[in-house]
N, C-alpha and C positions, 0 to 999 in steps of 0.2 A: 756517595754522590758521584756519578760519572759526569766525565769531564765530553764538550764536543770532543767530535772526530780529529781535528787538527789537535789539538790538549792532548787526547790520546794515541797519537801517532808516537812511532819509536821510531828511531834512526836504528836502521838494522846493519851489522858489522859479520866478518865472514862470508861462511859463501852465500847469505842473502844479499849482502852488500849490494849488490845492481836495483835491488827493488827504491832503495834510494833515489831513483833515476827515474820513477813514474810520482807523476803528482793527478794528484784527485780535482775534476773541475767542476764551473759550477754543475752542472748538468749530471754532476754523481761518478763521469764515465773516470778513467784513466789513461792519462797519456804518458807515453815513453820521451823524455828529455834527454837523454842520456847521449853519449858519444855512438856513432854507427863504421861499422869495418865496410871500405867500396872494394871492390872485386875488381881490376884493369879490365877484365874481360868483358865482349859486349852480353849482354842477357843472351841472346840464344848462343853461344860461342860458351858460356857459363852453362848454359841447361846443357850442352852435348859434353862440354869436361863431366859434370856432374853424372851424365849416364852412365858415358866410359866407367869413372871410378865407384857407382854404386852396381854395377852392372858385376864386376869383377870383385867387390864385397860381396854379394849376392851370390856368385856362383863359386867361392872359396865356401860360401857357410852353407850351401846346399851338398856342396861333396862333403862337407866336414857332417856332416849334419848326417848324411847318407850312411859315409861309411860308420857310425856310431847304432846304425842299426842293422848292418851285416854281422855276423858271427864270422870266426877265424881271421878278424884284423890282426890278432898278435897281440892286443892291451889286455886280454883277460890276463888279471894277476900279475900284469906288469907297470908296476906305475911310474917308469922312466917312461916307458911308452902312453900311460895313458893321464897322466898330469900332464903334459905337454900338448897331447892334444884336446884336453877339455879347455886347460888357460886359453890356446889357439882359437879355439870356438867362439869362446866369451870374448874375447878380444877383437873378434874377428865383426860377432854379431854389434857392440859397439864400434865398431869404425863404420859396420853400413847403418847404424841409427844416425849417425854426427852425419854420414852424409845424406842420409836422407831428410833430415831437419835442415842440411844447408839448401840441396836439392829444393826443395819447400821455402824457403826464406829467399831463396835468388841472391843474385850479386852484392847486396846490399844488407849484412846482416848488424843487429845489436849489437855493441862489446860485447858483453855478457854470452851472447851466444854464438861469437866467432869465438869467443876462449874456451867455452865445452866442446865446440867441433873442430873449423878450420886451426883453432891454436892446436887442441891438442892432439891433431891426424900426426905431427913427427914423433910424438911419445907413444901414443897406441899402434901406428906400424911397427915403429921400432921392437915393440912387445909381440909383436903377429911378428915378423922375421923372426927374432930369436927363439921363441917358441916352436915352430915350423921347424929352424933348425935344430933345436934341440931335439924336438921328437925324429927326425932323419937319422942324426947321429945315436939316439937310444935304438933303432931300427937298427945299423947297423950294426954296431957293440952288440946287442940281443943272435944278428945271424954269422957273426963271428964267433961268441962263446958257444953256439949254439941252440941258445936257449928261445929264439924263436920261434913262436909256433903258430905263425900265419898262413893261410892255408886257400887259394882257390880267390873268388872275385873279392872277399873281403880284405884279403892282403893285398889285393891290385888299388881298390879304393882306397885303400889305407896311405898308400904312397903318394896316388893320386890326389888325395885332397891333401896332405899335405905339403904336396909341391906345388898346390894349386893357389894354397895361402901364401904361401914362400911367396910367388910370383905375383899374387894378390898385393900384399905386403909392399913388395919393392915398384911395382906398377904406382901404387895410391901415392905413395911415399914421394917417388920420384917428380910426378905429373902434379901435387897440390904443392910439390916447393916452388914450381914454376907459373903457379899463380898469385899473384900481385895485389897484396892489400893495402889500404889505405887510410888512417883514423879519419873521418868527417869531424 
């Protein structure tokens, strides 16, 4: 025998935990009750931060992305060089999703979805720097022992999108500590 809808509702724990925070009305729909993060910045002063730092997600994962289809980067058969910069990638492609969802949500986002983006832009840059760096310093070690064999525009893009993350990284980093949240 099934029980109504409210009977069979479950309190969900973990990282559903936020779904707790919408209630079913009469009309069937779903509304969000929950706590909401405010942004100090006015809405358009929030949509031009937001371009700035998706704009420079966007053109670190574009070089990253580019130079992964050039041949003679140096990562063939080197996976000091080439772990570092696929994690960079992936890291890189998550910080311009978080800010494209925030980009999309405006000044005024859900808990729940200020803690998968704006909370966690200091832990996902922080992974896009040390990544970046790590793969520079494997670049380097690789054409001190010798053993690099980067050759022509793929080893130019190779450095290039690498420092492009670096700088990607500490730009995001810097620019979304200096904006101002607020629990509602």
């Amino acid at each position: 025998m099934m029980g109504t809808g409210n009977e069979r509702a479950k309190k969900h724990s973990g990282k559903r935990a936020y779904l707790n925070n919408f209630e079913r009305g009469e009309d069937g729909t779903y509304a969000y009750n929950g706590q909401y993060q405010n942004c100090h910045l006015t809405p358009e002063a929030y949509r031009r931060e937001m371009t700035v730092l998706l704009l420079a997600a966007l053109i670190s994962v574009a070089l990253s992305f580019a130079a992964g289809c050039f041949t003679g980067t140096g990562m063939e058969g080197c996976f000091y060089l080439l772990l570092p910069y696929a994690g960079g990638l992936v890291v890189m492609v998550r910080i311009a999703w978080a800010l494209i969802q925030m980009f999309h949500a405006g000044p005024r986002l859900r808990s729940y979805t200020y803690d998968k983006t704006a909370g966690a832009l200091p832990r996902k840059t922080a992974f896009s720097i040390i990544l970046s760096v790590a793969a520079l310093a494997g670049l380097i070690y690789a054409a001190v022992i010798g053993a690099y064999t980067g050759r022509g525009v793929g080893a130019v893009l190779f450095v290039i999108s690498r420092l492009a993350e670096f700088l990607a990284g500490v730009l995001i980093r810097k620019r979304s500590e200096n904006i101002c949240w607020n629990v509602e």
